[in-house]
N, C-alpha and C positions, 0 to 999 in steps of 0.2 A: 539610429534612423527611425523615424515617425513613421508605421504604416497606419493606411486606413483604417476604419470603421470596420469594413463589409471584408478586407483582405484580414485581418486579426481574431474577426468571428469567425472565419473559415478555417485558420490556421490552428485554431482551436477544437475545431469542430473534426477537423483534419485528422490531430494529434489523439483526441480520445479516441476518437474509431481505430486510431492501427494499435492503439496502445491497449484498448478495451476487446479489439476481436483479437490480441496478442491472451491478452489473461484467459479471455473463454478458452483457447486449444489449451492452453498451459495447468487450467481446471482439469479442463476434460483429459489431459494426460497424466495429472497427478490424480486423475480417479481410477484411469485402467492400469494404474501402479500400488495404488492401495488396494484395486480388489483382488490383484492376483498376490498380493502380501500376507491378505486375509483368507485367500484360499489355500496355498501352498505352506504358509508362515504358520496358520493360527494365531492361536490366542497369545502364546507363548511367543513367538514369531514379531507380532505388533507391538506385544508390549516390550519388547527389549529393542524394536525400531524406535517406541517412540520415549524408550530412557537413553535411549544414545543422544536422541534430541535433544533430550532436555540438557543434557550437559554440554550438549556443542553449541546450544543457542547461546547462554551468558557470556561462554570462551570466544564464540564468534563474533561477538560486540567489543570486546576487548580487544580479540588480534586486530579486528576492523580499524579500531581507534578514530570509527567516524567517517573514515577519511573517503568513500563512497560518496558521502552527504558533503562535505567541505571540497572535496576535490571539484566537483559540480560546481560550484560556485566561484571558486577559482579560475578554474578554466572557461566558466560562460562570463563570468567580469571581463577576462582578458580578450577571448573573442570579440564580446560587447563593442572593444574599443577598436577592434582591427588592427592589433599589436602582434602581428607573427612572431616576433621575438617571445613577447609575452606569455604566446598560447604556447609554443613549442617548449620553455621554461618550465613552466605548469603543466606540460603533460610528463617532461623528463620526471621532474618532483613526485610527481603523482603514483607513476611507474615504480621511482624506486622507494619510495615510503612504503607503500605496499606491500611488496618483498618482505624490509627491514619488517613491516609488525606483524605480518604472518607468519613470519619464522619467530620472531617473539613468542606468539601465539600457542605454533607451535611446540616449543619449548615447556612454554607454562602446563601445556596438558600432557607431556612424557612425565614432567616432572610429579604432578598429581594424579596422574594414571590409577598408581597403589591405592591413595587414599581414598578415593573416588570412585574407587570398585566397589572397596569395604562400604561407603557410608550407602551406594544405590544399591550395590544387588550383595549384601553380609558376606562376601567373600571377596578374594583376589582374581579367579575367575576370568574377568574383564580386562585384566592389564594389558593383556596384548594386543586386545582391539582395541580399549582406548590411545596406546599407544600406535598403531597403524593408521586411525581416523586423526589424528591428530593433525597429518600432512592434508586431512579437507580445510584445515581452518588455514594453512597457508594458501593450499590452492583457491578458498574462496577468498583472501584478503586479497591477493592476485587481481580473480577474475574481478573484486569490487573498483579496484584501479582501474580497471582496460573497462567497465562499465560507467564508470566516473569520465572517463574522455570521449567515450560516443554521447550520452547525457549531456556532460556538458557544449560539446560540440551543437546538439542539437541535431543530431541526427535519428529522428523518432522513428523511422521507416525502419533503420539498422538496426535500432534498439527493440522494435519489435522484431526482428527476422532473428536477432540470434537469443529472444528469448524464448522462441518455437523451436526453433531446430537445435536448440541448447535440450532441450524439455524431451523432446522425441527421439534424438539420434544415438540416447542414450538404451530407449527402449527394448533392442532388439538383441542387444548385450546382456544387459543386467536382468532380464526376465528368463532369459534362459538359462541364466547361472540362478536365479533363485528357487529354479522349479526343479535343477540338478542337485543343487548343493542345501537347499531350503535352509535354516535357520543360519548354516553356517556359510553359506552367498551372500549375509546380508550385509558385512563391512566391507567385502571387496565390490557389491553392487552400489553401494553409497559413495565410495573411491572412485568405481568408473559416471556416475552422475554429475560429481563435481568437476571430474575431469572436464568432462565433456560439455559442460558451462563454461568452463574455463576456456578451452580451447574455443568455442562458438564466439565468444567474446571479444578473446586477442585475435581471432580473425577479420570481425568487424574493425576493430579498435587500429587496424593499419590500415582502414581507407583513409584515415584522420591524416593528410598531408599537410608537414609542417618547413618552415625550414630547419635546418641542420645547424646544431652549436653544441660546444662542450662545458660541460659542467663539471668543477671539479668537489667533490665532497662538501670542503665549505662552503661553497658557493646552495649546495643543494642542501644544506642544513639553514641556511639565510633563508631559503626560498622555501622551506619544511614549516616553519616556526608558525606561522598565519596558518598553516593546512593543521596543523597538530593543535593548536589553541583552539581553532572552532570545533576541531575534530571531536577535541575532548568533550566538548560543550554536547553534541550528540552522542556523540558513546556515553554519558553520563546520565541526558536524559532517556536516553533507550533502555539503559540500565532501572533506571528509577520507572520507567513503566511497566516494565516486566516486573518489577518488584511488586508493583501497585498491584499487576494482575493477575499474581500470587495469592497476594492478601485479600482480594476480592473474593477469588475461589475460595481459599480459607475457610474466609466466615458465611461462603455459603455451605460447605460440607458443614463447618461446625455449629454451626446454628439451623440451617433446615435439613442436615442429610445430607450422602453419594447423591442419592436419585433426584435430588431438587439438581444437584450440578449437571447431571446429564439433560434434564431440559431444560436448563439453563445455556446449555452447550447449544442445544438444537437450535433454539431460537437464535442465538449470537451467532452460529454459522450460516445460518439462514438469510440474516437480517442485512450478511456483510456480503453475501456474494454479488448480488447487484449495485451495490453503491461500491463497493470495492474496483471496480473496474473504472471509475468516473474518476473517485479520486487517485488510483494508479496513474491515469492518464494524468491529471491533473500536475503531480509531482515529477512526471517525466519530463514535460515540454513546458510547462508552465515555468516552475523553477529557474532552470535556466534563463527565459525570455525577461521573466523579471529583476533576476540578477543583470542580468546585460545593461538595464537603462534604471538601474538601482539608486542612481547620484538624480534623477530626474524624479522628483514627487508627483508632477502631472502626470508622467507616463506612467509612475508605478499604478496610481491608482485608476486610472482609463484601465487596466488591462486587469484588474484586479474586478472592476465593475464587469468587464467583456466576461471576463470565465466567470466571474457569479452570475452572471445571465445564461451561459452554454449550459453551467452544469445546473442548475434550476430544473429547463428549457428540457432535456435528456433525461433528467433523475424521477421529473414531478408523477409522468404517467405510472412508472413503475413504483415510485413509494404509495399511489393509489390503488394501486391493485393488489399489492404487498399487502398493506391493511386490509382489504376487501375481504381477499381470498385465502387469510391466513389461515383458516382451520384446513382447508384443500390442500393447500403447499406443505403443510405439516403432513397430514397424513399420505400424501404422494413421498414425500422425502423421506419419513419417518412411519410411525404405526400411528394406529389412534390413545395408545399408550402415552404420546408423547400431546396430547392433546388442551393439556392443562398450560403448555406453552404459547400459545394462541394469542391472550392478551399480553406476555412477557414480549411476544414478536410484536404486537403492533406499537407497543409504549419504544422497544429499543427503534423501530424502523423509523418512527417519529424524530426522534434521539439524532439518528442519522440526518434527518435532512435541516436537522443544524448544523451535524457536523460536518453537512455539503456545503452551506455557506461560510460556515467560520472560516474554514481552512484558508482559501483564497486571501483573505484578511491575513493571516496567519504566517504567511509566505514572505511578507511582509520583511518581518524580522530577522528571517533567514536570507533573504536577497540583500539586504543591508549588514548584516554581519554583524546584529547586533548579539553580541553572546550573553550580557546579563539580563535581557529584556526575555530572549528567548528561553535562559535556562532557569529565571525564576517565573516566571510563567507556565514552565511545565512542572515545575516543581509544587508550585500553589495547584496546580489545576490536577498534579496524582494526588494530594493530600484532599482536595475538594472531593474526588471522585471514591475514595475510602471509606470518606466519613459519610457521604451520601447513600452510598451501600449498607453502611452498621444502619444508619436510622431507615433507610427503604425496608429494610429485612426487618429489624427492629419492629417497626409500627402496621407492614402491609405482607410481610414474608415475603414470598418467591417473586409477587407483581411488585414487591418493593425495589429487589432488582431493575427492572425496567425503567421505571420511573425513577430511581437514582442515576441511569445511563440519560434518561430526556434531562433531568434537572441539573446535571453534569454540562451538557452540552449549551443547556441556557446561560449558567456560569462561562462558560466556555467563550462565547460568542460574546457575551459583555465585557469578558478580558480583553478580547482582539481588537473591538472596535472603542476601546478606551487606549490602545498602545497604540493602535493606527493613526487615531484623532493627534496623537502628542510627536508621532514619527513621520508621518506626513500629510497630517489635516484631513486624513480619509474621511471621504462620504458616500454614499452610494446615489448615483443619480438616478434623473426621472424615471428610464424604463428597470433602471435595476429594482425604487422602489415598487415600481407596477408589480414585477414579477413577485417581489416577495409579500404583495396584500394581497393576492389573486391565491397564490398558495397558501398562504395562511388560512385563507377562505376557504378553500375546497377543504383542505387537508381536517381541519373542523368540522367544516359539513360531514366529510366521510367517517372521520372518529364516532360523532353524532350519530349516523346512521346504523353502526355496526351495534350501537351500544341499545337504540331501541327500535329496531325490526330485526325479524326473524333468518335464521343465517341465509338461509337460499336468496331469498327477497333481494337482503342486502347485499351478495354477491353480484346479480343479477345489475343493482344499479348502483353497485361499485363499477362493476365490469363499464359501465355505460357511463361514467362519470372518466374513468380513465383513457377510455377510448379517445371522446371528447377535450380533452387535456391534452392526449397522444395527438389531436387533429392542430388543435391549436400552438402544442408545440413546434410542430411544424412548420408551420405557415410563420411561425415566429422569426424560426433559425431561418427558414428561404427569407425572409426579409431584412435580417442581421446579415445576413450573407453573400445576399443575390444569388441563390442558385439555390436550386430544392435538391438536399440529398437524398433523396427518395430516387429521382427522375436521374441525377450523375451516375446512381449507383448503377440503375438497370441500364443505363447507357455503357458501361464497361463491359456488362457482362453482356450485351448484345453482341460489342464488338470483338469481344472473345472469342463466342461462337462460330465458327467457320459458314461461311456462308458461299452458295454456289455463284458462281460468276453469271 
């Protein structure tokens, strides 16, 4: 079904806000999780948190087998059509794939526990936790199933409520066991984490009311086949990006140093928290809506122009002020140690606000199911992004970094919009291209500015260039939308307020 103009900008505008003020509390609780990990944990403490990471993140893409990312798509197709059969099929599927490769998963990490000790921490040591942590990678393949059916269902409100109270309800458990038990609270506190995702999740995941049918095994392996094909296609390229952003690191330790990687780190953590929120939302509700009318090339691209206008419209004041104010935000975040990162942050935040446009293009591929479009395209674009990094470092050092992340993303964007042209004739219309010469403009102007006036100055009328962008953002989305979210918001919260009779 066709909606409007002004109901699809809102429905947009809708979805990022519960999606984007979901990630800020979920920030903000994975930071009063890390500091009491660093006070209670130490040194010792963090780093064998974060080598348990590193071996459950590859195992975790594997028990996954995608199926988070495919099941979404599955189920928002079926929905799309209004096939109660269909969705109910596709959630059964979904449910029990799930299971089947997080016990796989599972498995795979009892089995290499031994080895796996020996090659991270030179002894055996670990086997026991590795093998206890083991049952997280079922219970996340689980919780990614029962996540894959609110998602794809389309239910953003729910998706955001149980990825807060998934985040916090775990807090008041696992910090008392780490401040009792300290180094050795930390497998059973990462057990009660995932739990408690888990559980958040399959609670939301039964407001999803479908009809009632029986499947019998064959029947759910016929209905697997399409989930596990594309699956693969994402578990593969997730794999190959972790790979890439391996090798990245790599050759920045081995070619400039530890310490080039730590404010390298700074800057890349810095650069992603505000754009990270736009494209969260993005991939939550967007996804979905476009998978729904994916056989329609008109629709796809109307709604592909709508979110490249939202997230424009949301992202522009903050990538101005982000530039502006980078030596500030460094040193509030960080020390003035980390200070030499400053131009690394404004080249990658640059970077970023291609990688705010591309994406929407990008969705593309994945709402139609195309798996060789998508998976050599991600394949071309970790090996673009490798080589880009040897020559940035190569020729410019540590700001070669940067600039290998913008000239990545330039590549990047002329991929999507050469696959889109061939998969549905995509173009971006009149106000989409308004929006992207106006930003291309400022965004210019303000690189210009940082590069020859003096810091203060150009904070000052950074600060006043974004404001101004901030104003006209506005008036933008109230025009795309019919309603100033400014004026909805404080109108809630009026009526919240208990007022006397």
């Amino acid at each position: 079904m066709t909606v409007s103009g002004k109901s699809s900008h809102s429905q947009i505008l809708k979805s990022s806000s519960l999606i984007g003020g979901s990630s800020v509390i979920n920030i903000l609780v994975g930071m009063i999780r890390v500091k009491f990990t660093a006070v209670y944990l130490g040194t010792i403490g963090v780093g064998l948190f974060g080598a348990y990471n590193t071996i459950l993140g590859p195992l975790a893409m594997l028990a996954g087998m995608g199926i988070n990312s495919s099941g979404v798509r599955q189920i928002a197709e079926a929905a799309g059509k209004g096939d109660q059969e269909a969705i109910a099929r596709s959630l059964l599927t979904v449910r029990r794939v799930s299971w089947v490769t997080g016990l796989l998963g599972m498995i795979l990490l009892i089995s290499l526990a031994h080895p796996l000790s020996i090659a991270t921490f030179g002894n055996t040591s670990q086997v026991t936790a590795l093998c206890i942590l083991s049952s997280t990678l079922l219970i996340g393949s689980v919780a990614g199933g029962f996540g894959a059916i609110i998602q794809g269902t389309r239910r953003i409100r729910d998706m955001a409520l149980q990825g807060i109270i998934g985040s916090i309800a775990s807090l008041p458990i696992s910090i008392p066991i780490m401040m009792l038990w300290r180094e050795n609270g930390l497998v059973p506190m990462m057990l009660i984490s995932a739990l408690f995702s888990c559980l958040t999740t399959w609670w939301f995941s039964r407001r999803v009311k479908t009809v009632s049918l029986q499947m019998s095994l064959r029947e759910t392996w016929t209905e697997a086949q399409p989930l596990l094909k594309l699956g693969l296609v994402f578990m593969s390229t997730g794999l190959m990006g972790a790979a890439a952003a391996y090798i990245q690191r790599m050759l920045i330790i081995r070619m400039l140093g530890i310490e080039a990687n730590g404010i390298y780190s700074s800057a890349w953590n810095l650069s992603n928290y505000y754009i990270g929120f736009i494209l969260g939302a993005m991939g939550a509700d967007f996804y979905p809506r476009l998978t729904a009318v994916n056989h329609n090339n008109k629709e796809v691209n109307r709604l592909v122009n709508e979110q490249t206008e939202v997230g424009i419209l949301m992202a522009l004041p903050g990538i101005i002020a982000t530039i502006t104010l980078a030596p500030i935000i460094i040193n509030v975040f960080y020390t003035t140690a980390f200070l030499s990162a400053v131009d690394l942050l404004r080249w990658q935040t640059l970077g970023l606000m291609l990688r705010l446009i591309s994406w929407p293009i990008g969705f593309i591929m994945l709402a139609k199911g195309e798996k060789g479009w998508y998976f050599w395209n991600e394949f071309l674009s970790n090996l673009v992004s490798i080589g880009f990094m040897w020559l940035g470092i190569h020729f410019f050092g540590l700001l070669g970094t940067g600039i290998a992340f913008f000239g990545l993303y330039v590549y990047y964007l002329g991929a999507m919009i050469f696959a889109s042209k061939i998969l549905t004739g995509f173009k971006w219309t009149s106000n989409s291209n308004k929006l992207l010469i106006i930003s291309t403009i400022l965004l210019l102007a303000t690189s210009l500015i940082v590069r020859i006036i003096n810091t203060h100055t150009a904070a000052v009328i950074g600060c006043m260039i974004s404001f101004t962008t901030g104003w006209f953002s506005l008036l933008e989305i109230t025009r795309l939308t019919g309603s100033n979210p400014v004026s909805s918001f404080l109108n809630k919260v009026k009526n919240i307020i208990p007022r006397k009779a």
